[in-house]
N, C-alpha and C positions, 0 to 999 in steps of 0.2 A: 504494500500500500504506500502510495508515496505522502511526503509530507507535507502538511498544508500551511505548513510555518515560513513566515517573512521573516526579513531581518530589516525592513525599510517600511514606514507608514505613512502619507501624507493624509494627512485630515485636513475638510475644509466642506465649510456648507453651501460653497459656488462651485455647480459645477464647471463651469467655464475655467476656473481657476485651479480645480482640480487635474481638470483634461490640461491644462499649462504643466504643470509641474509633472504630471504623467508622462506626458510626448517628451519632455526633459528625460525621463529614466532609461526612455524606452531608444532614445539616441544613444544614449550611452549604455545601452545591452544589459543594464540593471533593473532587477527585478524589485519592484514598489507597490507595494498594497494600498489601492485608491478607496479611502473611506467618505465617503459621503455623511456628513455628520450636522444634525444642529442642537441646539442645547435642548434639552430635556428628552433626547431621544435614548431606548434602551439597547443595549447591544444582549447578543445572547452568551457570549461569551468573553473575557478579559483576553488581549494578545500578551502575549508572552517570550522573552527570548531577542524582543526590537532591539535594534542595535544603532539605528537612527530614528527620527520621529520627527516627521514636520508637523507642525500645528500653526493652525492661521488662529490668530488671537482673538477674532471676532467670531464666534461660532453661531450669534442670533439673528435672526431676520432682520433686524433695525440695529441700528448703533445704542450700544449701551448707553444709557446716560449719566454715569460717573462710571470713576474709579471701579470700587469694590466691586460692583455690577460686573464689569469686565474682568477682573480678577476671580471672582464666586464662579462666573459661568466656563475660564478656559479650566481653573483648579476640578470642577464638576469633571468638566470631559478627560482631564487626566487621573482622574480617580475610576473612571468607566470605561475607557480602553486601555490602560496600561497596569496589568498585574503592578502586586507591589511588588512581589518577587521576579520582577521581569528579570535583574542583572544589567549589567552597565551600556548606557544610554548617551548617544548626545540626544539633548532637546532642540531643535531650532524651529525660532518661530516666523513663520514664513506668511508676512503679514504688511498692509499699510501702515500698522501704530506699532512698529521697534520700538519706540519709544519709550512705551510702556515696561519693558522688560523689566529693568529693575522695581517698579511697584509691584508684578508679577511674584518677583521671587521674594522679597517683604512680604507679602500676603502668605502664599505658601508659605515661609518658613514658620511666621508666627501660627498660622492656624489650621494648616492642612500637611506638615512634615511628616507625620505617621503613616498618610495615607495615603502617600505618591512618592513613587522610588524618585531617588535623589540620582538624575544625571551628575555623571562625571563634567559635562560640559551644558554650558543653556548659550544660545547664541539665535542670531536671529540676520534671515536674508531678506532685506526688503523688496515691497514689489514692482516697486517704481523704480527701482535700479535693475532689477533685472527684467530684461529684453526677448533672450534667445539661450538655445542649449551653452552656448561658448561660457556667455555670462557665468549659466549655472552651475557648469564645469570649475569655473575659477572657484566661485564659491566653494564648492562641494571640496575642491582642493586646499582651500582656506580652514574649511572646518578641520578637516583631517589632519594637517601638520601640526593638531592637538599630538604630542609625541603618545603619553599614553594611551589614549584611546588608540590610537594608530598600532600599538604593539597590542593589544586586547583584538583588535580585527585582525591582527595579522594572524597570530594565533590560532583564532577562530576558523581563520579562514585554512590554515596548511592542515590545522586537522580535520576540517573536513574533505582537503585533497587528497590527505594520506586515506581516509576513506573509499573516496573515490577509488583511486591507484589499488586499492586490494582490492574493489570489486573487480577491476578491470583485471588485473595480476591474475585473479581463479578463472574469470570468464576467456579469455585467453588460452588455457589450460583445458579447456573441459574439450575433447574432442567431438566434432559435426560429422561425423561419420560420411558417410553419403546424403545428407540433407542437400538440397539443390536451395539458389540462394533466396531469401525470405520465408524458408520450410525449417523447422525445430526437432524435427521428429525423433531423429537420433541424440541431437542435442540435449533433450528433456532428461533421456536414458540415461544418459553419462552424466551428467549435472547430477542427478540422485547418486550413481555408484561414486562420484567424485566425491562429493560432500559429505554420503557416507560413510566411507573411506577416514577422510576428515576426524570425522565426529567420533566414531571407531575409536583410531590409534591417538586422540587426544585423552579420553576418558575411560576406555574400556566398551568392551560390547558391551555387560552387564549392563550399567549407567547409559549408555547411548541410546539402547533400546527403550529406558524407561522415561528419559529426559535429553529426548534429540536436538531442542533447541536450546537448552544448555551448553550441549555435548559440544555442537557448531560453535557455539559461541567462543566456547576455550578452544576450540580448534583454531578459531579468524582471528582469535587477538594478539598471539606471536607477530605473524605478517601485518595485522594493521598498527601495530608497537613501531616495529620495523621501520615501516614506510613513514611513520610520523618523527624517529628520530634523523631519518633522512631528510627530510623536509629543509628546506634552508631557511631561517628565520631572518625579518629583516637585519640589516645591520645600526638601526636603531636603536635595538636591546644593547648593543657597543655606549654607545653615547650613555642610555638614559641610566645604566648599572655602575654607578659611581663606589657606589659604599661597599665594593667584595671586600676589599682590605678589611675592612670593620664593621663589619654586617653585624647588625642588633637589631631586635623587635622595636618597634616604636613602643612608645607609652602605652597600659593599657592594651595592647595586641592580646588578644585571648589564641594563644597556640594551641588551645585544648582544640578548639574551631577545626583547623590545620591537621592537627593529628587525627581525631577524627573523619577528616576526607581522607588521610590518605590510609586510617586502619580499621577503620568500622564502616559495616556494609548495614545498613536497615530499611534498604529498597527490597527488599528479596525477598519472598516467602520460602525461611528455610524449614528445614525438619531439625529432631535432635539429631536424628542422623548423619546432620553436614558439621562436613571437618571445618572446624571454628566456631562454629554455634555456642554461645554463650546462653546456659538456660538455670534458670532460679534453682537454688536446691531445696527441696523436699526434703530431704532424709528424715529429718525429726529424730527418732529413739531411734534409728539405725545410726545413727553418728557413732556411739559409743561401739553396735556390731561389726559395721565396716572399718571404722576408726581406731578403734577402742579409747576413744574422748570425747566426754561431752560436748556440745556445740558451741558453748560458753570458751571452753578450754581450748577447742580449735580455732574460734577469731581470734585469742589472744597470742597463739600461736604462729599468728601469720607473721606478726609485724617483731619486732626488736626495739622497746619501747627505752628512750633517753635514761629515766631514771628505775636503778637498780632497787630502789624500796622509796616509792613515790608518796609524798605525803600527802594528808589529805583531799589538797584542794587537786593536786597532781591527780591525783585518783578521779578523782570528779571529772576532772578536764577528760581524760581516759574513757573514763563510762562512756560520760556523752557523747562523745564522737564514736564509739562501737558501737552505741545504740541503734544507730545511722546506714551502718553495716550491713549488707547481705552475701550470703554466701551464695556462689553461685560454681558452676559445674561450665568447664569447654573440653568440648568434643574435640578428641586430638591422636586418632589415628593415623596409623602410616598412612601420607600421601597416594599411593599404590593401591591401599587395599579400598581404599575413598572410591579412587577412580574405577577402580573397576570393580565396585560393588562385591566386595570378597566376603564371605560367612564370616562372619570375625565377632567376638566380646566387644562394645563398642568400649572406649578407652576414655574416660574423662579423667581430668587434674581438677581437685577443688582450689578454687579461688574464690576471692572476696573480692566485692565491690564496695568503695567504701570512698565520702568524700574526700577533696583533696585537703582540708584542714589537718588530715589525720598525718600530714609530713610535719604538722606543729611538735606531736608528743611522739615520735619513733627516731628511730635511728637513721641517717642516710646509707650506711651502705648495707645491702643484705646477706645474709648467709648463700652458699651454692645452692643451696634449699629451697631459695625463694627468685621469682623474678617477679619485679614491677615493670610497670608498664609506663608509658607517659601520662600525660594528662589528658584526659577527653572531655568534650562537651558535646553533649546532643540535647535535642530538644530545647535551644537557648535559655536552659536551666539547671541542667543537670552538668556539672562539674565533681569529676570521678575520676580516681585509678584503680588498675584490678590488680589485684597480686595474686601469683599461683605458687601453691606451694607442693612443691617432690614427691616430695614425703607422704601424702594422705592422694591417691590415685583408686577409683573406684573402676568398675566394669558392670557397666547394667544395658540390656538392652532398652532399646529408642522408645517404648511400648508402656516401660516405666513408670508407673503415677510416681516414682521419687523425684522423676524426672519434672521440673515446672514447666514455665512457659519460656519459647525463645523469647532471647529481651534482646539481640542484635545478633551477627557476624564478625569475626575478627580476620582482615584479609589475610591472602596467603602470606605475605613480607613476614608481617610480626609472628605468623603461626609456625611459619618455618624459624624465624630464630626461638620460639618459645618451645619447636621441639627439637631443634638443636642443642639449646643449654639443658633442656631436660636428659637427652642421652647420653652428654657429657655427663652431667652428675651422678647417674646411672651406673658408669661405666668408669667410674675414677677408679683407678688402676693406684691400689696400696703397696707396700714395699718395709719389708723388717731390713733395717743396713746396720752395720756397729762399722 
């Protein structure tokens, strides 16, 4: 199914002036979504993903007759086509009254900031200067030597080349057997054994069979990796990457954010069954049988707390922040047996999830026993690390009421070092010497 997503908008309630700015895109072989718009109309659904936006500042049938009026009615229209979560935007308002711009953004800031994504750039092309496609060209070249926004499009744009380039790469590949030319026939054939070939030797038959659009998936993302670190990025990123010497977060930077894209998956509907799966623990009164400690004695166990006989209020401080605490179970089976669906005892490590205040009362560094994690943030609320510890390793099947609810994924990166230092420790090689 192809997709129906722009990455260019012009709004404007003439359409005369619509059709202007149209014939503009369409000289220049870019593709612009022509929104016919006037104020209080409904749309059925928010855009999403815009990467430019023209907006004519007058959106009603007659000339406003003040300020706020004109301000109330463009803020209306960008609260009703533009997701808040659309992601980085220029605005430009492509209109007779520029002028207006800065009372524009005074209005939104003070009273509509929550509810309209904040462009990286607001700028605006007037329409009494511009003529003809040449003019609009200049313009559009004016907006753009915005440097960053210029490297966010660049971006944008190579990876979805590198896209491109692996459809083309496989489609290339798939033999037309005897198809005569605009005929598929044999094409179709080979296209299935190719891909399922693919899907196969990426995951296993077992797994392929039961989730082939998965299976493809980790099959295409080696070669579409590939082809995007090939990509040449402009030479702008030169310029605009001043600070590598002394690269620091800014103020306030929340790296939990960060960490989180790049090691927690919670788009996916997984099972307990999936290697990395993070799922609440159940145990209860199997702590002590599995264990042989009660649950009480296993959070305290995870961590390595500052003081060796904590006083009172020390104590306190401690409670409270265990209180806070859940224990939770990741799925962490060999690689191999994952992919290709093998009989196996499924294999979890208990860990603990537990806010990030709790680096106040422990120790910085851990025993080989334990790995932390970094910081995560999900749900723009939830700031958390998980710690797993060696020592307490369970085997239940997926079917398990001990087993909870999955509460996210943790990607392959961090699950491959979290079952590397686990085999290391496993496998620490002792020695009697005089």
């Amino acid at each position: 199914m192809l997709s129906s997503d722009y990455k260019i908008i012009a709004v404007d309630n003439d359409q005369e002036e619509l059709d202007r700015i149209e014939e503009c895109f369409k000289d220049l072989r870019i593709a612009c979504f022509p929104l016919l718009y006037s104020s209080g109309d409904e749309l059925k659904s928010k855009f999403k993903g815009i990467r430019l936006a023209f907006f004519d500042v007058n959106l009603s049938a007659g000339n406003p007759t003040n300020d706020p009026m004109l301000c109330s009615i463009i803020s209306d229209a960008l609260k009703k086509i533009l997701a808040y979560d659309n992601g980085p935007y220029a605005l430009i308002f492509w209109s007779l009254h520029a002028s207006k711009l800065d009372i524009i953004k005074r209005y939104i800031e003070t009273r509509e900031k929550g509810n309209i994504p904040s462009p990286l750039l607001v700028d605006t092309i007037d329409k009494v200067r511009f003529t003809d496609t040449d003019d609009f060209k200049r313009e559009l070249e004016r907006i753009l030597s915005h440097q960053t926004l210029n490297l966010i499009f660049d971006y944008e744009n190579k990876a979805m080349q590198a896209a491109s380039r692996t459809i083309n790469t496989l489609f290339d590949l798939v033999p037309r057997g005897n198809d005569s030319w605009g005929e598929s026939v044999d094409f179709e054939t080979n296209f299935d054994k190719v891909f399922s070939k693919i899907a196969v030797e990426a995951t296993g038959k077992k797994y392929a069979t039961d989730n082939p659009k998965l299976s493809i998936q980790e099959g295409l993302s080696p070669i579409l990796v590939h082809n995007l670190h090939n990509q040449l990025l402009t030479t702008d990123w030169d310029v605009k990457l001043t600070q590598i010497s002394t690269a620091e977060f800014p103020a306030n930077f929340n790296r939990g954010v960060l960490n989180s894209a790049y090691h927690i998956d919670t788009v996916g509907a997984y099972g307990k069954d999936t290697r990395g799966a993070v799922v609440k623990s159940e145990l209860g009164e199997d702590y002590r049988r599995f264990l042989g400690e009660n649950e009480q004695t296993i959070k305290n166990s995870m961590f390595k707390f500052k003081w060796d006989n904590p006083s009172a209020a020390q104590q306190g401080q401690i409670t409270g922040i265990l209180s806070k605490c859940d224990l939770v179970l990741l799925e962490i089976s060999a690689a191999c047996d994952y992919a290709q669906n093998n009989s196996r005892i499924y294999k979890y490590i208990l860990g603990i999830e537990c806010p990030v205040d709790i680096e106040e009362v422990i120790q910085k560094k851990d025993g080989d026993y334990l790995y932390t994690t970094p910081h995560f943030f999900l749900n723009d609320e939830k700031q958390f690390i998980l710690k797993f510890n060696f020592r307490y390793i369970v085997g239940l099947h997926p079917s398990d009421d001990r087993l909870g609810a999955v509460m996210y994924r943790l990607n392959n990166n961090i699950i491959d070092l979290i079952g590397n230092k686990y085999s290391s420790y496993v496998s620490r090689i002792g020695t009697v010497a005089f």
